[in-house]
C-alpha positions as CSV (number, residue, x, y, z in Angstrom):
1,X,1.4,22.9,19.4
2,X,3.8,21.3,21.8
3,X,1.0,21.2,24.3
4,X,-1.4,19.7,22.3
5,X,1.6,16.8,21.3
6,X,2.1,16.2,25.0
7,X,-1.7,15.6,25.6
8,X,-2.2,13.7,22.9
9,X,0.9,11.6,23.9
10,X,-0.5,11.0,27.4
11,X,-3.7,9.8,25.9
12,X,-1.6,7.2,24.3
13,X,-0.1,6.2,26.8
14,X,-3.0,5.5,29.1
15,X,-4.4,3.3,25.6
16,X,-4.0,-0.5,25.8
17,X,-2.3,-2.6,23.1
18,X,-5.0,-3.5,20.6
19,X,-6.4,0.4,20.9
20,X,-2.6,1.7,20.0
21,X,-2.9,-0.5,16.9
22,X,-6.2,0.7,15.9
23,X,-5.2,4.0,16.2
24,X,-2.3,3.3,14.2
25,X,-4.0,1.4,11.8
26,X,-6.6,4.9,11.2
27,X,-3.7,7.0,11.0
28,X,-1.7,5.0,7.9
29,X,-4.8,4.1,6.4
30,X,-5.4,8.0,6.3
31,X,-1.8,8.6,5.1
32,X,-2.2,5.7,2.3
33,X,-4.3,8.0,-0.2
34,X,-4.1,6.0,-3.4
35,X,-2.4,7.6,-6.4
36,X,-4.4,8.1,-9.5
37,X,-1.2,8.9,-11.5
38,X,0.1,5.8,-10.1
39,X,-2.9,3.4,-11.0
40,X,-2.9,5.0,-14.0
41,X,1.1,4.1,-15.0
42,X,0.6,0.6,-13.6
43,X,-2.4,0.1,-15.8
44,X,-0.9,1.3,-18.9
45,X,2.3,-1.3,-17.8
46,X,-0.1,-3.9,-17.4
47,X,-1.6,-3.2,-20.7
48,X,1.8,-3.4,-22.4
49,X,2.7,-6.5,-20.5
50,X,-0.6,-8.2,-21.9
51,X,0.2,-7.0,-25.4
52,X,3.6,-8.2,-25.7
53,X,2.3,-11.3,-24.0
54,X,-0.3,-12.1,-26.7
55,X,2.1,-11.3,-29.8
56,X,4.8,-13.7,-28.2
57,X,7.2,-10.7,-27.6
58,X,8.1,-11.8,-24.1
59,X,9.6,-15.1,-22.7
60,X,7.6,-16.8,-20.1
61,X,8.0,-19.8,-17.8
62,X,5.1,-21.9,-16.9
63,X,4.5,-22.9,-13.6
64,X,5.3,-26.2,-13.1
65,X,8.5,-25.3,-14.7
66,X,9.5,-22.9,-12.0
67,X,8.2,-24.9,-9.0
């Protein structure tokens, strides 16, 4: 394996600037799997939120208030 991680290092090496970022770029976007217990707690947040917004349950500031 250390052999392999050497090569591959080289290989880096001998890549420019923009093609180091694109390969970084493919390798987060590969680690950044989305989470469908995740979407699933933030949708059911979201769906709170918008319930307690609509029967007045939560304070809100407008806008132009906060600007």
């Amino acid at each position: 394996m250390a052999t392999i991680n050497k090569e591959i290092e080289a290989k880096i090496q001998s890549l420019s600037d923009t093609e180091k970022l694109k390969l970084v770029d493919s390798i987060l976007m590969q680690l950044d799997k989305p989470d469908p217990e995740i979407d699933r707690i933030w949708a059911e947040e979201a769906r709170n939120r918008w319930q307690a917004y609509k029967a007045g349950k939560l304070e809100t500031v407008s806008y132009e208030k906060d600007s």
